[in-house]
TORPA-899690 format. One record per residue (C-alpha): residue in one letter; x, y, z. Coordinates in steps of 0.25 Angstrom, whole numbers, plus 2048, in hexadecimal, padded with zeros to 3 digits. Layout:
// residues N
AXYZ...
// end
This chain:
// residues 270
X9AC9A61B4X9B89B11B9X9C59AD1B6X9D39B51BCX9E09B21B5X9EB9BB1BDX9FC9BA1B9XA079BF1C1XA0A9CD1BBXA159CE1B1XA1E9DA1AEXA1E9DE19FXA2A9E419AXA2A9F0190XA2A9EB183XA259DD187XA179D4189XA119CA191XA069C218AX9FE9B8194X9F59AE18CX9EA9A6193X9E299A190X9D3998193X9CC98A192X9BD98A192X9B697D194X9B197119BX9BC96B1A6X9BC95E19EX9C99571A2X9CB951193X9CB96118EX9D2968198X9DD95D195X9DF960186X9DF96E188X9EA96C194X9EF97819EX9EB96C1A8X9DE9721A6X9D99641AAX9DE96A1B8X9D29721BBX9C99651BCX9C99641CBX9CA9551CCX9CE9551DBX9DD9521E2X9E894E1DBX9E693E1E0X9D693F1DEX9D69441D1X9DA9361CAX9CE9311D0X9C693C1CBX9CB9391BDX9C592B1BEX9B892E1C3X9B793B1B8X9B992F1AEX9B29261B6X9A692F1B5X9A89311A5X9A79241A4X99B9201AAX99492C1A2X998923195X98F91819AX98492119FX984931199X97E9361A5X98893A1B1X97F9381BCX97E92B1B9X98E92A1B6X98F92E1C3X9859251CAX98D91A1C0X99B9211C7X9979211D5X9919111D3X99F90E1CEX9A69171D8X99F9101E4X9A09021DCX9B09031E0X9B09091EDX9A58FF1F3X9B08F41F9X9B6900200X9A8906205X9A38F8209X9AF8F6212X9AB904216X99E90021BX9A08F1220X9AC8F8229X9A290422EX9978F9231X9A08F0238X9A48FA23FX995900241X9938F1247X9A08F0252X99C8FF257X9958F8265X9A38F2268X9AD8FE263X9A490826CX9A38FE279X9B28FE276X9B390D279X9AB90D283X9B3902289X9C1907289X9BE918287X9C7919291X9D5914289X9D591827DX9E290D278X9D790127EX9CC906277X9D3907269X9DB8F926AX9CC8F326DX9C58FB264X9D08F5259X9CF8E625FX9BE8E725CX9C28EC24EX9CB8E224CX9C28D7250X9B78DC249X9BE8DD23CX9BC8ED23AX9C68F7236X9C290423DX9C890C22FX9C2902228X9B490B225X9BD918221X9C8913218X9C090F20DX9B891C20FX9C592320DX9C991B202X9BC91E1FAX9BF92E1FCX9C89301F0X9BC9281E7X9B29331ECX9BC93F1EAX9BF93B1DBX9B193B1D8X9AD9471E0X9B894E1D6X9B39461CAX9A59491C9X9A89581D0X9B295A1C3X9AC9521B7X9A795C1AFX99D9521A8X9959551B2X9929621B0X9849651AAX9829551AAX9759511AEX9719451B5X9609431B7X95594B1B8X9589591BFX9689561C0X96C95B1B5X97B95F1B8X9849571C0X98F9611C2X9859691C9X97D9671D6X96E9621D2X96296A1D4X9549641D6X94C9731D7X95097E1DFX9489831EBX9409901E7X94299C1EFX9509951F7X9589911E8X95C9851F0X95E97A1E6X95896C1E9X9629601E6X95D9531E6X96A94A1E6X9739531F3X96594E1F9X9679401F5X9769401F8X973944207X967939208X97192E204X97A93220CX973932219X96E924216X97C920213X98092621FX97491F227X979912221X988912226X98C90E232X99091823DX99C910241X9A491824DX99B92524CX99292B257X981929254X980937256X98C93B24DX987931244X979938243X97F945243X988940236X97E93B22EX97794722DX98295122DX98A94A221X97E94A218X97B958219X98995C217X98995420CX97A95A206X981967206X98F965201X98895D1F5X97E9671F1X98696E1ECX98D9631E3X98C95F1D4X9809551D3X98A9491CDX9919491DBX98494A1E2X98093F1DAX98C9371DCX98C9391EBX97D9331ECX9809291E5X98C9241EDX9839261F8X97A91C1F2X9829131EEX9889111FDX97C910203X9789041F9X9888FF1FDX98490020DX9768F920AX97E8EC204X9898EC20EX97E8EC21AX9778E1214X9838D920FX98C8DB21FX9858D522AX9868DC235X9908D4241X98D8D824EX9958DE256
// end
């Protein structure tokens, strides 16, 4: 590592001196230890914006304490993501009953705009009548998406900063979860084989398969579901298995939450 210090030049008087004294802290960025040694040392812990980082806190002691039950972190955050997805799941039920109700009254709202694609201020007050009088709230499938956002962030920062995780090993071959997992690397390319970006990206195209297209086209529907996974492939190749594994996880846990909900909502005819 290469470190510059740089000061503003000074002029030194004949007959006088300037002394400059500096201090170096070498260790791990344990919040605890970066506290008693002060400076705000505890600063350089990136635990995301100013309104995020509270949550961050949590989940950091969230996550510590799950590793007291079980001393394995892969299996803290599969215990973390369970718990995470435990309080979120009224929010993304409502989620997912509002985009299937809306999935159902999609003959009406498209005969509607077929109907009156000629005045605009119509089309909107019958559009908000059929909405009415089946009960949906057109927002009612974002808000608590939206809601859920700050949840996501702070764990994104809290398993991205913990630095537990560093050189902790979960099973078999993943044997650091601050770093991205490595199965074998292809002779000849060096291109490493990661088994958990790959089962991130199936469970998110079932995922995707099992949610409701509610107001999108079929062919910017089809065109979605295989653009959004292999962005996300990518992007989270590169990321620390612990949020790999986090990510699958969730991705699991929604699909068994969508499984439930289709077998427990009759569908109403539209």
């Amino acid at each position: 590592a290469q470190v510059t210090v740089s000061q503003p030049p000074a002029a030194i008087l004949p007959g006088t001196s300037l002394t400059r004294e500096y201090a170096l802290f070498f260790g791990p960025k344990e919040p605890d230890l970066l506290g008693a040694v002060g400076a705000q040392l505890d600063r350089s812990i990136d635990l995301g914006w100013s309104w995020i980082a509270p949550l961050t806190r949590g989940f950091i002691w969230l996550l510590k304490a799950c590793y007291s039950i079980v001393p394995n972190f892969g299996v803290a955050i599969i215990i973390l993501t369970v718990l995470v997805r435990l309080v979120t799941a009224p929010l993304a039920a409502k989620q997912m009953k509002s985009m299937k109700r809306m999935g159902e009254i999609q003959p009406k709202v498209k005969a509607l705009q077929e109907k009156y694609k000629d005045d605009r201020q119509q089309q909107s007050q019958e559009m908000m009548k059929l909405y009415k009088e089946a009960g949906v709230n057109p927002l009612g499938g974002c808000l608590p998406m939206v809601l859920q956002i700050p949840v996501f962030i702070g764990l994104y920062y809290a398993l991205q900063s913990s630095i537990d995780l560093r050189q902790a090993p979960f099973v078999l071959w993943i044997d650091d979860l601050s770093r991205p997992e490595t199965l074998f690397t292809i002779p000849g390319v060096g291109w490493p084989v990661r088994v958990l970006p790959v089962l991130m990206t199936l469970s998110m195209v079932l995922q995707q398969r099992m949610t409701p297209m509610t107001t999108m086209d079929p062919v910017q529907a089809r065109t979605m579901m295989i653009v959004m996974p292999v962005m996300f492939f990518f992007m989270f190749y590169g990321f620390p298995s612990g949020l790999v594994l986090y990510w699958f996880v969730s991705n699991l846990l929604a699909i068994a939450q969508q499984l439930y909900l289709n077998r427990q909502i009759n569908p109403q005819p539209a």
